[in-house]
Structure formats: C-alpha cells, structure tokens
N, CA, C and O of each residue as an XYZ file, in Angstrom:
244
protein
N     -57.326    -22.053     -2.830
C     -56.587    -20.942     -2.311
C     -55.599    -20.478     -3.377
O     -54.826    -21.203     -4.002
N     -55.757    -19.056     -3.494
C     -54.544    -18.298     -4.450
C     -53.478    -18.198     -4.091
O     -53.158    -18.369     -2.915
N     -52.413    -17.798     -5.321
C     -50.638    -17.588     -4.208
C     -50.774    -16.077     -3.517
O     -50.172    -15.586     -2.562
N     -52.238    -15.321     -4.745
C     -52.101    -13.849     -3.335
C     -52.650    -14.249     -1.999
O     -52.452    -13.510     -1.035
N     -53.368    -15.432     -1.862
C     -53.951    -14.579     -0.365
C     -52.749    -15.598      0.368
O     -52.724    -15.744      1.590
N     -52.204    -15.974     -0.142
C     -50.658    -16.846      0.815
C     -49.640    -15.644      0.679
O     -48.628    -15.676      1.379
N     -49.799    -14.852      0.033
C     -48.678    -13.845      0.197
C     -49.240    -12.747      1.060
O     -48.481    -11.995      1.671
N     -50.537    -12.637      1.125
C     -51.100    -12.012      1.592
C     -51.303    -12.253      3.505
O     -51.295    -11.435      4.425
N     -51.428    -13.371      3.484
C     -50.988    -14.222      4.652
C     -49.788    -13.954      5.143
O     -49.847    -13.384      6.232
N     -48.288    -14.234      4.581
C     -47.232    -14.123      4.573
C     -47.129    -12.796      5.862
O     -46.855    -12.818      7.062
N     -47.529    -11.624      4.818
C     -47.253    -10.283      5.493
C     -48.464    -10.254      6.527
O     -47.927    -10.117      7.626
N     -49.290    -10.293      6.627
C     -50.414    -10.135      7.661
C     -49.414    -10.962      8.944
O     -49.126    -10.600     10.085
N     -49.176    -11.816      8.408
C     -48.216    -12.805      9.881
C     -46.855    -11.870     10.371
O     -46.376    -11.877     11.505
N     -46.365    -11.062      9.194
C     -45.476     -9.743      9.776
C     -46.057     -9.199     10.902
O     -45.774     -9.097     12.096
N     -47.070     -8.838     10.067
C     -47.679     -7.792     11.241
C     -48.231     -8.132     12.555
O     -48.038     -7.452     13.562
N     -48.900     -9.170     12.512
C     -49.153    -10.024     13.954
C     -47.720    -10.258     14.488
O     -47.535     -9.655     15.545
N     -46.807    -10.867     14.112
C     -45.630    -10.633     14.962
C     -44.811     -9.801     15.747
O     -44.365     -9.886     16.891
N     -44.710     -8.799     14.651
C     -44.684     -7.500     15.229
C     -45.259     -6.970     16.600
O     -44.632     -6.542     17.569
N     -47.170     -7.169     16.348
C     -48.100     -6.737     17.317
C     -47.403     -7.830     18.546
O     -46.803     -7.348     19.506
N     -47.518     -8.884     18.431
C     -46.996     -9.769     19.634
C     -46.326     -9.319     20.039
O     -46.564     -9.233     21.243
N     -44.942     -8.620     19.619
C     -43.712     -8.893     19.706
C     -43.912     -7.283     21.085
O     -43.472     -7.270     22.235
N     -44.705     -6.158     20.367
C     -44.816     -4.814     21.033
C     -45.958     -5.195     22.349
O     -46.033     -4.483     23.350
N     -46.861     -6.511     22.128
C     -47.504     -6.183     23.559
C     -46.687     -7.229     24.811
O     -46.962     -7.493     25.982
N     -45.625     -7.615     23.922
C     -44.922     -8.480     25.198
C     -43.920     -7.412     26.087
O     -43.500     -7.563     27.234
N     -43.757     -6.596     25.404
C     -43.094     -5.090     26.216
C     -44.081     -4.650     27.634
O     -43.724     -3.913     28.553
N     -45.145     -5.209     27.511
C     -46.316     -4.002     28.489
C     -46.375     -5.467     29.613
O     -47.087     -5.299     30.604
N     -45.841     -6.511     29.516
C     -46.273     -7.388     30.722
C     -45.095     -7.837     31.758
O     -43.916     -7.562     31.539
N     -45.436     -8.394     32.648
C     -44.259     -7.917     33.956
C     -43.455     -9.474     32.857
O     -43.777    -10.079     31.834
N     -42.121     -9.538     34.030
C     -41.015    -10.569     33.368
C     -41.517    -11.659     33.187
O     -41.166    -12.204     32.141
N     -42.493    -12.412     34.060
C     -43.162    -13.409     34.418
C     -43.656    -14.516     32.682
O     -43.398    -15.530     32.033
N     -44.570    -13.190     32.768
C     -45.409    -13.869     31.178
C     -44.729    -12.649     30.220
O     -45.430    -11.970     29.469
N     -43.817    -12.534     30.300
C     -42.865    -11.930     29.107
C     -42.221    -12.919     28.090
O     -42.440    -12.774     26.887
N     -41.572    -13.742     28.474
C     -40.963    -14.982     28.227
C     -41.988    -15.819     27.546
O     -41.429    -16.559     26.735
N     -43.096    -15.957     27.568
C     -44.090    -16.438     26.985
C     -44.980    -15.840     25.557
O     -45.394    -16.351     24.517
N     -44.993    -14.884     25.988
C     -45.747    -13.990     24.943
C     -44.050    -13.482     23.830
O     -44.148    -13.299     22.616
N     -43.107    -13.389     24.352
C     -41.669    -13.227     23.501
C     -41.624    -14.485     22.446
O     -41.542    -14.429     21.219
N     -41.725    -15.985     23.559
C     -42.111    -17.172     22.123
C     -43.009    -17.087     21.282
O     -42.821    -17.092     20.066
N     -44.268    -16.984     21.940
C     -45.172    -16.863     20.715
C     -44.680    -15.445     19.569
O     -44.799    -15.638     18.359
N     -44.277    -14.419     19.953
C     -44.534    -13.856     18.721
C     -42.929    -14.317     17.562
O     -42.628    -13.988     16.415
N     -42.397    -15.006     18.383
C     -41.495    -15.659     17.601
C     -41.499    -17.138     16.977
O     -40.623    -17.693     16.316
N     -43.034    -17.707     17.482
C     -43.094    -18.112     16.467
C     -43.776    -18.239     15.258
O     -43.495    -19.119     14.444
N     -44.943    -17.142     15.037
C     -45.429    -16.716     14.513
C     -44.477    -16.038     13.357
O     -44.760    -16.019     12.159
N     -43.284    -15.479     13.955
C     -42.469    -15.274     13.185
C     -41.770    -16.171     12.481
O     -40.745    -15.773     11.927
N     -42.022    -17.056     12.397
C     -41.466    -18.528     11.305
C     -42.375    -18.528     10.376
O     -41.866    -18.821      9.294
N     -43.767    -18.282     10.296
C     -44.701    -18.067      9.300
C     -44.377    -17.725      8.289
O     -44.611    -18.535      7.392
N     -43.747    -16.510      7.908
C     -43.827    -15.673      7.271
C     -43.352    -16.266      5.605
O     -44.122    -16.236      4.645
N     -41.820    -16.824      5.557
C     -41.144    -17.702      4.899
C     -41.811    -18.863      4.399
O     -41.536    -19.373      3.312
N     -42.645    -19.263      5.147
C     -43.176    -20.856      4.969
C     -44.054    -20.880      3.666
O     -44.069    -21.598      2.666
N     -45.130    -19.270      4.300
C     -46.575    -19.271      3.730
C     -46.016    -18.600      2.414
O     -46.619    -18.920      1.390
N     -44.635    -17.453      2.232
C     -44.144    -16.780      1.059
C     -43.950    -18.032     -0.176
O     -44.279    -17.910     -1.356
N     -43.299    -19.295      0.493
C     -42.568    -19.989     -0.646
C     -43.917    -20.941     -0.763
O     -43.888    -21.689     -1.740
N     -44.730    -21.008     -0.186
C     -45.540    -22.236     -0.229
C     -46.906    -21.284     -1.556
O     -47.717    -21.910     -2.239
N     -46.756    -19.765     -1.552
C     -47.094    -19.266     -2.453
C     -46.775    -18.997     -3.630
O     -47.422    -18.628     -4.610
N     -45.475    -19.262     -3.405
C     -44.679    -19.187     -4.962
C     -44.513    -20.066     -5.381
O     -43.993    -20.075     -6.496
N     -44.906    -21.477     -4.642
C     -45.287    -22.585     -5.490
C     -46.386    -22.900     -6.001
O     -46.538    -23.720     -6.906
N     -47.607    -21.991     -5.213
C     -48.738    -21.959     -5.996
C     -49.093    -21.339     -7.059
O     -49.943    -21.587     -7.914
N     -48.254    -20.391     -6.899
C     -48.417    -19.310     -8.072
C     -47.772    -19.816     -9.298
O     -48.271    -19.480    -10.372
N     -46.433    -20.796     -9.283
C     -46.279    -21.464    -10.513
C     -46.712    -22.426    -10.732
O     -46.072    -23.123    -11.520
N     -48.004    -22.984    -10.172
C     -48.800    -23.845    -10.863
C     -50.198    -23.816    -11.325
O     -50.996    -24.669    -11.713
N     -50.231    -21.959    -11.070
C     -51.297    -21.564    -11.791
C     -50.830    -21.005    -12.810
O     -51.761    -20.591    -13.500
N     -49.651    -20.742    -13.337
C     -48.964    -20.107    -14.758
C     -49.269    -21.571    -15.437
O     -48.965    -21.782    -16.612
C-alpha cells in the first residue's frame, strides 16, 4: 500500500462522514443517536489514516 491511497483514504473517510453525518438528519430521534455515532466515528479516521501515510510516504523517500 502507497502513502497516496492512505491519503486518499484519509479524505474519502471525510466524505463518508459527512454522508453519515447528512443521512442521520432524515431519521426519527430514535435511530438518530445511532447513526450520529457512527458518522462520528468514522470521523476519527481521517487523522489516523493521514499520519499513518506520512509515515509511509517517508519510508518510501
């Protein structure tokens, strides 16, 4: 695996969060609270997969 497709990863996990984050708006209170965690934690991704690429990427220099 390259450090692009981990950076590439990185932001793709933006965007799935995001998407989570807008279809937890459309469901009653119930499973709101549910679908609100998940896209938060998906939102921890983002950081993990960025630095875990920039360590790959300096050990392909």
């Amino acid at each position: 695996m390259r450090s692009t497709h981990l950076h590439l990863a990185s932001m793709a996990s933006v965007v799935l969060c995001i998407g989570f984050w807008t279809r937890a708006k459309g469901y009653d209170q119930d499973e709101r609270g549910n679908a609100e965690r998940r896209a938060l934690f998906v939102g921890l991704w983002p950081p993990l997969l960025w630095l875990i690429g920039q360590s790959v990427q300096e050990l392909e220099q």
